[in-house]
C-alpha positions in Angstrom: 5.2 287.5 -127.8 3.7 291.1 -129.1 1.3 292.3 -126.5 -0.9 296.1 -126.1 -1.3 297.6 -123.4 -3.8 300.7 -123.6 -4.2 302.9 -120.9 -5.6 306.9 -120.1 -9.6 305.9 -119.5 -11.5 307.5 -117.1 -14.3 309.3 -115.9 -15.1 312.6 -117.5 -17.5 315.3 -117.7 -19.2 316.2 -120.9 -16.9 318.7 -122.6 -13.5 317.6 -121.2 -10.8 315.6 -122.7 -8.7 312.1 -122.8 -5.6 311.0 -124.4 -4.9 307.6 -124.7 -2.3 305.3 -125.1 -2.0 301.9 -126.8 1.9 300.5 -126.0 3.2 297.6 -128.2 5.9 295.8 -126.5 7.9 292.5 -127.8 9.9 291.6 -130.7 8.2 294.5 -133.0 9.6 295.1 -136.8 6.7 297.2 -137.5 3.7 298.4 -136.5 2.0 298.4 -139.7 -1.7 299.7 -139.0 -3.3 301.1 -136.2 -7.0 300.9 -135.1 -9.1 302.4 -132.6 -12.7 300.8 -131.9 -15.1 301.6 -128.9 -18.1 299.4 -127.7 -20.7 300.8 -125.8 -23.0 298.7 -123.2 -25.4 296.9 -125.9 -24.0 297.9 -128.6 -21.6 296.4 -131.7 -18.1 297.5 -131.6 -17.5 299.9 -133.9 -14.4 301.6 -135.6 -13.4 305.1 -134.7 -10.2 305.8 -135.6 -7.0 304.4 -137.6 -3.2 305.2 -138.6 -1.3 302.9 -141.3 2.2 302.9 -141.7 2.2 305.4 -143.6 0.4 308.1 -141.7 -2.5 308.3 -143.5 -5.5 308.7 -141.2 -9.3 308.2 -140.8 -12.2 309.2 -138.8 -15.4 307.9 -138.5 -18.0 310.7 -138.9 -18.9 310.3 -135.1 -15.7 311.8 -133.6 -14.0 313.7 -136.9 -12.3 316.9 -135.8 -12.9 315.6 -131.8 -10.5 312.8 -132.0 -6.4 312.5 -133.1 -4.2 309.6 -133.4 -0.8 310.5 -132.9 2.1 308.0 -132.8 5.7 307.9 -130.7 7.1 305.2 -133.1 10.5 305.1 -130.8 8.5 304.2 -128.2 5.9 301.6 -130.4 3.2 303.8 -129.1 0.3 305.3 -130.3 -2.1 307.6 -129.0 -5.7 308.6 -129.4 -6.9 312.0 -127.7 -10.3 312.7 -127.3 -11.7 316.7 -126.7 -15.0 318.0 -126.2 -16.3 314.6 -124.9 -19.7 313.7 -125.0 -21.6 311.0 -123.0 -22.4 309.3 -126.1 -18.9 308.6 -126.3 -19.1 306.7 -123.4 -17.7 303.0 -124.1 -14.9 300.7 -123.5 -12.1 301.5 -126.2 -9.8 299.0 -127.7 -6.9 299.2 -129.7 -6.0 296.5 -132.4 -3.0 296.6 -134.7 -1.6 294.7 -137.3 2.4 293.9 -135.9 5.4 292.3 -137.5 7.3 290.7 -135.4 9.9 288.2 -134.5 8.3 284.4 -133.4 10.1 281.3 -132.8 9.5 280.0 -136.3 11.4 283.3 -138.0 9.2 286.8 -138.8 5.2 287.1 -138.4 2.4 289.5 -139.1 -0.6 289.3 -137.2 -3.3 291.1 -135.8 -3.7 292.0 -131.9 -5.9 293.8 -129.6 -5.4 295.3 -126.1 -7.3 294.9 -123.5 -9.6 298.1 -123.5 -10.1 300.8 -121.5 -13.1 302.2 -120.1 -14.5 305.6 -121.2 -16.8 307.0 -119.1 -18.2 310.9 -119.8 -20.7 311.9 -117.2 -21.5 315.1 -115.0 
């Protein structure tokens, strides 16, 4: 049974910084992509950041050159720092990633989400 676990949301004033962590634990082969998304209160959840296995990243245009994705791949982590927060970035943030791993039928891949972490940038 894969689960993530993400964790580092807070409150914030505008201008300060985050890093967050999204921890894949269970049978894991591979993490094979890596997604962040956000939703803010009334909005659609939208896609800010990603990592595939390769290392190849993207940005949305939102939060390029404000946001990284780095990855601890001994510990099946993978992070997502945020700098010069602004309240617009204000949302709850999930990670969702696309694991192989070992089920009781033999080897899967499928598609999970943690739970989210709130994001919260306010003076």
């Amino acid at each position: 049974q894969v689960q993530l676990v993400e964790s580092g949301g807070g409150l914030v004033q505008p201008g300060g910084s985050l890093r967050l962590s999204c921890a894949a634990s269970g049978s894991i082969l591979s993490i094979n992509t890596i997604s962040w998304y956000r939703q803010a209160p009334g909005k659609q959840r939208e896609l800010v950041a990603g990592i595939d296995s390769g290392g190849r990243l993207n940005y949305s245009d939102s939060v390029k050159g404000r946001f990284t994705i780095s990855r601890d791949n001994a510990k099946n982590t993978r992070y997502l720092q945020i700098n010069s927060l602004k309240p617009e970035d204000t949302a709850v943030y999930y990670c969702n990633a696309y694991i192989s791993s070992l089920s009781a039928t033999g080897w899967v891949s499928s598609d999970y989400w943690g739970q989210g972490t709130q994001v919260t940038v306010s003076s």
